[in-house]
Structures are given as structure tokens and as C-alpha cells.
N, C-alpha and C positions, 0 to 999 in steps of 0.2 A: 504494500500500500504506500503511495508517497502522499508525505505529511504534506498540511499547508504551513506558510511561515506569512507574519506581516515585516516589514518594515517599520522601524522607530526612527523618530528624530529629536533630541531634546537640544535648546541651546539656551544658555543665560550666561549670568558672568558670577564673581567673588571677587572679595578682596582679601590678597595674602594676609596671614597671621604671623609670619615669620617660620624663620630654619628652625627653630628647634620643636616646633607644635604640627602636627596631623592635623587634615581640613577634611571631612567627609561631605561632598557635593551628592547630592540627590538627582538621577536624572528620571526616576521612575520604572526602569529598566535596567538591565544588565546589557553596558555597551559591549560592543565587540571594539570598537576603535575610540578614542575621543581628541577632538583639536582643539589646542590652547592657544589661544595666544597673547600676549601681554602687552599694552599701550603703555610702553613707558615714556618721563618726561627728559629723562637723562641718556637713555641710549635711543638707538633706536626700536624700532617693534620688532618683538622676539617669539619665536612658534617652538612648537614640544605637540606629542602626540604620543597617546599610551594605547597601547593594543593588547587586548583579551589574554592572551599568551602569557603576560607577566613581562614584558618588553616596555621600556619609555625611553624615548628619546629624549631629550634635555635639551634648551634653547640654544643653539648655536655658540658655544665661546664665550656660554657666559653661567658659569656656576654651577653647583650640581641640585640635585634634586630626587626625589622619588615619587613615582604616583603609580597606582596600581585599580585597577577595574573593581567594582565589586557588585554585587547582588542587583543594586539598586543605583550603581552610580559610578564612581572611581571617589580617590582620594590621594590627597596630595601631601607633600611634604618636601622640606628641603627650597635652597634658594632658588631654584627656577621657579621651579610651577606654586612657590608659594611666602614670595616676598614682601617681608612687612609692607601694608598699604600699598603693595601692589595691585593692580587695576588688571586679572584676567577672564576674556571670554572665550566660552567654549561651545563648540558644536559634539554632540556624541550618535554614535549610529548604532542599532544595534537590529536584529532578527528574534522576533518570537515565535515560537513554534505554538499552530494552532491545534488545540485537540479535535 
């Protein structure tokens, strides 16, 4: 039998808490992929993307960071993806399987 699946799309934004605190964002879903990216005033705009697998890339040359998928969202941590009064939005995509 093949199943059906829908497609999700959630996107809003956060503001970093700093490197040493966990941010858990809510997307409603369990993404497969999600894209960050950050408006900042001192550099320029910087991207990161964490995928299902347990994989994050980290913004380009600039610091490190951890974020990882989860149940209902991802979550972030560390100086990329979650720097004080940082300013990032994200888009998340994710597959539900229909019963």
C-alpha cells in the first residue's frame, strides 16, 4: 500500500538568548530541514540550516553553534544560531505521513 504524506511549512523569527542557554523554537511539526538566517547590524546577513539527520551547518566564518531538529520544532544553541539579541528568521519544511 503507499502511504499518503502532506507537506508542512512553518516560518517566524526569535531573538538569540546567548552561547551558553538552549532556545527551543516551536514549529508544530517535526522538520526535516530548517533555514536560519540572521539580520545582523555589524556584519553582514549570515545563513545556517539544520537537517533531520542531526547535521547543522553554522553561518559562514562566523562562530560556532548547535541546533538540532526535534519532535515539534528544532533548537538552538551556541553563537550562530543563537546570539544575544540576535535578530533570526527561519523557514522549516517538513513531510507528514497520513494514516
Amino acid at each position: 500500500m503507499i502511504s499518503q504524506a502532506s507537506a508542512r511549512m512553518a516560518t517566524g523569527s526569535y531573538i538569540g538568548t546567548g552561547e551558553d542557554q538552549t532556545q527551543s523554537i516551536s514549529a508544530g511539526f517535526e522538520p526535516t530541514i530548517v533555514f536560519i538566517t540572521r539580520l545582523a547590524t555589524t556584519r553582514s546577513t549570515q545563513h545556517g540550516f539544520i537537517i533531520k539527520d542531526g547535521r547543522s551547518v553554522n553561518f559562514s566564518g562566523y562562530g560556532e553553534g548547535d541546533a538540532t531538529i526535534t519532535s515539534d520544532g528544532f533548537e538552538v544553541s551556541g553563537g550562530s544560531f543563537n546570539e544575544e539579541d540576535g535578530n533570526y528568521y527561519y523557514v522549516a519544511f517538513g513531510i507528514i505521513e497520513l494514516d
